[in-house]
N, C-alpha and C positions, 0 to 999 in steps of 0.2 A: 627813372620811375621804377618802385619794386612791383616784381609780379605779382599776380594775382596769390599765389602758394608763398609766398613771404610776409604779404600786408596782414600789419596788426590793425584788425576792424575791431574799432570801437564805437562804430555808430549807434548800436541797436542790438539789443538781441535778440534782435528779428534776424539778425543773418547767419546763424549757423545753417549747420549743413548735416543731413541727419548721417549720425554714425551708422558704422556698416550693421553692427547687430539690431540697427532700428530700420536699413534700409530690408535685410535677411527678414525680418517679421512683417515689413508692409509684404515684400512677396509672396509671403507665406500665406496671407491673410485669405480664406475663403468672403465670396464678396456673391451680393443682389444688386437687387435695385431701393436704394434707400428711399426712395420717394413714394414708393410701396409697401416701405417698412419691413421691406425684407432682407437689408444687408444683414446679416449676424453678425459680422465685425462691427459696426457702425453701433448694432442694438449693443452688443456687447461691450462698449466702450459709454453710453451714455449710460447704461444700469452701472457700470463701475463709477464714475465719475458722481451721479445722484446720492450713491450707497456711500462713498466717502466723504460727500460731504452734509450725508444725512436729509437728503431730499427726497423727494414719492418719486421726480422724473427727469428725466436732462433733454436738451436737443442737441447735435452736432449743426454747428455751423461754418460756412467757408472761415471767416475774418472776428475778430473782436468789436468791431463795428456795425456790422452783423448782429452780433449777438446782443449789444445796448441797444440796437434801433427794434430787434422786438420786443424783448424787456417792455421798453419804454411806452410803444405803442399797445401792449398789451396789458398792462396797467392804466392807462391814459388813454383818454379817446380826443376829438376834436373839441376847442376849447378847453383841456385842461392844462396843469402848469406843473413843475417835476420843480422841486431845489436842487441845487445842487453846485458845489465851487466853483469858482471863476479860472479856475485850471484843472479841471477834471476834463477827464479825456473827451466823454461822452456828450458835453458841453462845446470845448472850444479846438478840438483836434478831428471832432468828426462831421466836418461840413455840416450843421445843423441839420441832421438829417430828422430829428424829431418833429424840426418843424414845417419842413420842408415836407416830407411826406405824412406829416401825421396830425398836424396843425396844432401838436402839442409847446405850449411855451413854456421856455426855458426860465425859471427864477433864480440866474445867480451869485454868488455870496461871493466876499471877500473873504479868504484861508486867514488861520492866523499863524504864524513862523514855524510851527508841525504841522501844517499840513490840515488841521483840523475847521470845523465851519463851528465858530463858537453858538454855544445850543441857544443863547439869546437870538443872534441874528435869525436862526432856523425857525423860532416860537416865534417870531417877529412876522417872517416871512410869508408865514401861514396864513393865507387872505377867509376873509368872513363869507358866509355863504349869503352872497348877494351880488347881483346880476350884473352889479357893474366889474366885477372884478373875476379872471379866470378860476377853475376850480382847482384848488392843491391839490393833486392826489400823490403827490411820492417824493421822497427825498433817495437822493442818487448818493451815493459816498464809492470812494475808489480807495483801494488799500492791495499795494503802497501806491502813495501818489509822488512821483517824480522821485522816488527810491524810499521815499520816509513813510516807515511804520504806524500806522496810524493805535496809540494807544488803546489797548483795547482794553479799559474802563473808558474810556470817550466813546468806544463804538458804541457799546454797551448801552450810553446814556443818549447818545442822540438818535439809536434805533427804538429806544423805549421811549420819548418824545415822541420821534414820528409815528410810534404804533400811538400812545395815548390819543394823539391827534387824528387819529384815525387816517392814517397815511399808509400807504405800501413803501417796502423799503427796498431798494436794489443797490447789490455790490458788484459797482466793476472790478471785479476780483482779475484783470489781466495776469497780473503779479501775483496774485493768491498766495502762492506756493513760496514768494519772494518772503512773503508778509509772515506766513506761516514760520519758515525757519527762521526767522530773524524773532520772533515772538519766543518760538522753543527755547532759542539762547538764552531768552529772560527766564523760562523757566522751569528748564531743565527739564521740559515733556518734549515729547514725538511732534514733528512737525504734520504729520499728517493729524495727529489730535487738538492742534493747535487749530490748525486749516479748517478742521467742521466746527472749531468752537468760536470762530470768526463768521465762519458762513451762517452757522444759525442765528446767528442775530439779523439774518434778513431774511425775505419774504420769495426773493428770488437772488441769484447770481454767476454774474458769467467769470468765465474762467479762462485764460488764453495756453493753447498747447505749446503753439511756435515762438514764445518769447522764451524763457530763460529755461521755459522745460524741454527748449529745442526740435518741435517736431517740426517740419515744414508748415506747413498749414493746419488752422484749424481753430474755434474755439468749444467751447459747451457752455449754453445757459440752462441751469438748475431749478427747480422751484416744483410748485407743487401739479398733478397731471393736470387739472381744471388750465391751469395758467400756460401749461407749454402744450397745452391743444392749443389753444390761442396764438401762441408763437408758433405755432406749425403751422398756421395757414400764413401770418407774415409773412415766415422764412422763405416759403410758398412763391406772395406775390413778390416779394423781395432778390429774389432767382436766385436762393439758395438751395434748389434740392439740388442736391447733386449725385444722382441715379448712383455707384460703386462706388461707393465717398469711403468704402472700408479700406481701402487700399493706404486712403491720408487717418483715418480712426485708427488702423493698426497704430501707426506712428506715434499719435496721441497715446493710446492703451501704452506702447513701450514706456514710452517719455515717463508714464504718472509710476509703471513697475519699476524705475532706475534711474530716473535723474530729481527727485524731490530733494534728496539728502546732499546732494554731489550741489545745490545750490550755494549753500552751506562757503565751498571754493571759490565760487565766484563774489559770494561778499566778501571774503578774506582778503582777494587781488583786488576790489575796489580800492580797502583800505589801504591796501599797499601803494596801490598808485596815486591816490589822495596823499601818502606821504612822503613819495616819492618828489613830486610837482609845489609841497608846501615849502614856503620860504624862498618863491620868486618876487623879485618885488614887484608889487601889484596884484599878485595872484592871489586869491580871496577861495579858498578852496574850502566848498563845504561836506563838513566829515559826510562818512557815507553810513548810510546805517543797512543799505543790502548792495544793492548790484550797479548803482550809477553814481556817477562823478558830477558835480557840477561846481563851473568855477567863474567867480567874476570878475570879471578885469579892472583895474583903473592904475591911473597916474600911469605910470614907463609902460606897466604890460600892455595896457588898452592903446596907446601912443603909437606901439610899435605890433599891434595885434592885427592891421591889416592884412600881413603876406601870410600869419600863422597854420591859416587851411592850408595851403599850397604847400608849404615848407613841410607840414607834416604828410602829407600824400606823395610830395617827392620822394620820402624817404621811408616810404611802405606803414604808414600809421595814420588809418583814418578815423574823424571825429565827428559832431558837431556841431553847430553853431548858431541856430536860429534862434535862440534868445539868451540864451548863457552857451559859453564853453563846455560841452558833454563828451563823456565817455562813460560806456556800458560796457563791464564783463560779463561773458559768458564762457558760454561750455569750450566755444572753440580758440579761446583766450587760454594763454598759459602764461607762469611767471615771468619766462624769458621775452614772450610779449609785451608784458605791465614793464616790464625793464625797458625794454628800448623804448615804448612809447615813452615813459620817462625820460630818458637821456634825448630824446628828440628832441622834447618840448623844450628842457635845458638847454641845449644847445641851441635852437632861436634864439632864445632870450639873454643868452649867455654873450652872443656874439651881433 
């Protein structure tokens, strides 16, 4: 078994580890009590965060989880109902917590092969103001969703739908920043111009630190003051104040000063290891368009894909696996990593 300082993780890029010049600025960080509104790290990090993506106001929260479950209930009250895809995070990854603590229900759609909820389904979806039926009040979209770029003339058109319909709009923007550069490549603008020109097509949205912008913890949801008063009491009964939370907001603040651009490498080692792993037979590898891998099995690979987990954590290269074959680049991912995880996966399959 390789050690821990050898293994290429490619589970998440939840699992970096913050660099020294991000751990050197959490220390640095003058810190309150956030729950008093007094950290100036923590303020300072949500006024940055709002200002970049052109919003009145942000909150800092523990989790991305977090930060949908007040969204949601702060748009929504009991008896209302949110769209949103049948693979959005917010949906089917976060223990239905909307409805669980909010009695708000979930309406949602089948994607179509981008990623996208076609705008019929969503005008479809819209139920009539009458008593037997829950009230629409929001359509959810996530960008990226499970790495893919959500076109943005699509966003465009199903956030100007759901505003006609008099809906609120919310972006799980985890990826934001994923979405952002991979949009800039199209068109030859700044990733961060690109990131408020995705976020203002919605009403509110959350933003993750700890994924690919590597900070330990953390996210921010955006939107306007009226609405994240509102998520401040949530977050509140939700047990997210977290009194010196400037210590993890430093972190955040680094991340958004120095690692926006550098994301840029980690879609580049996607597609490297997408190419690396095409042309096994059976392996069904779908291209990458930012930072995640997925791959579908069948005939030989899927046959002989039971011992795969094991085979590759024997040999310092973790993955995986609960519904497709995944791998996630990030920051702490380098090329000679995407290589051996490469030749690992070969090597199963080979022998």
């Amino acid at each position: 078994m390789a050690s821990a300082s050898t293994t290429v993780d490619l589970r998440s890029d939840t699992v970096t580890q913050p660099t020294p010049a991000m751990r050197a600025a959490m220390m640095a960080a003058p810190l309150g009590d956030d729950v008093f509104a007094s950290d100036p790290t923590a303020n300072a990090l949500q006024e940055k965060i709002a200002s970049m993506l052109g919003f009145e106001a942000a909150l800092f929260v523990p989790t991305g989880t977090q930060s949908n479950l007040c969204a949601i209930l702060s748009h929504c009250g009991r008896g209302d109902e949110y769209i949103v895809g049948q693979m959005a995070h917010c949906y089917r990854w976060e223990g239905g917590g909307a409805a669980v603590f909010g009695s708000v229900q979930p309406q949602p759609l089948d994607h179509a092969p981008d990623g996208t909820i076609p705008l019929a389904q969503i005008e479809a979806a819209v139920k009539p103001d009458d008593a037997h039926f829950a009230r629409t009040k929001m359509l959810a979209l996530e960008n990226t969703l499970g790495g893919k770029l959500l076109p943005f003339d699509y966003v465009q058109a199903a956030t100007g739908l759901a505003k006609s319909k008099g809906l609120q709009r919310h972006l799980d923007g985890a990826r934001l920043f994923n979405a952002a550069v991979a949009q800039a490549a199209q068109t030859g603008s700044d990733a961060r111009i690109e990131g408020r020109r995705i976020a203002q097509c919605f009403d509110s949205v959350s933003v993750c630190f700890s994924k690919g912008l590597g900070a330990p913890i953390g996210s921010a949801l955006c939107g306007s003051r009226e609405f994240i008063a509102r998520a401040h009491r949530i977050r509140k009964m939700a047990g997210g104040g977290m009194r010196q939370s400037g210590l993890l907001a430093a972190a955040a603040s680094h991340a958004l000063d120095h690692h926006i651009d550098r994301l840029a490498d980690d879609h580049a080692l996607a597609q490297r290891l997408a190419d690396g792993i095409s042309g096994i037979d059976g392996f069904i590898v779908e291209k990458p368009q930012t930072n995640i891998v997925f791959v579908d099995l069948e005939g030989p690979a899927k046959a002989k894909s039971a011992g795969l987990m094991a085979h590759l954590a024997e040999h310092g290269v973790l993955a995986t696996g609960l519904y497709k074959l995944r791998f996630v680049t990030h920051l702490d991912v380098d090329a000679a990593g995407v290589d051996r995880a490469i030749e690992t996966v070969r090597a199963y399959f080979k022998n």
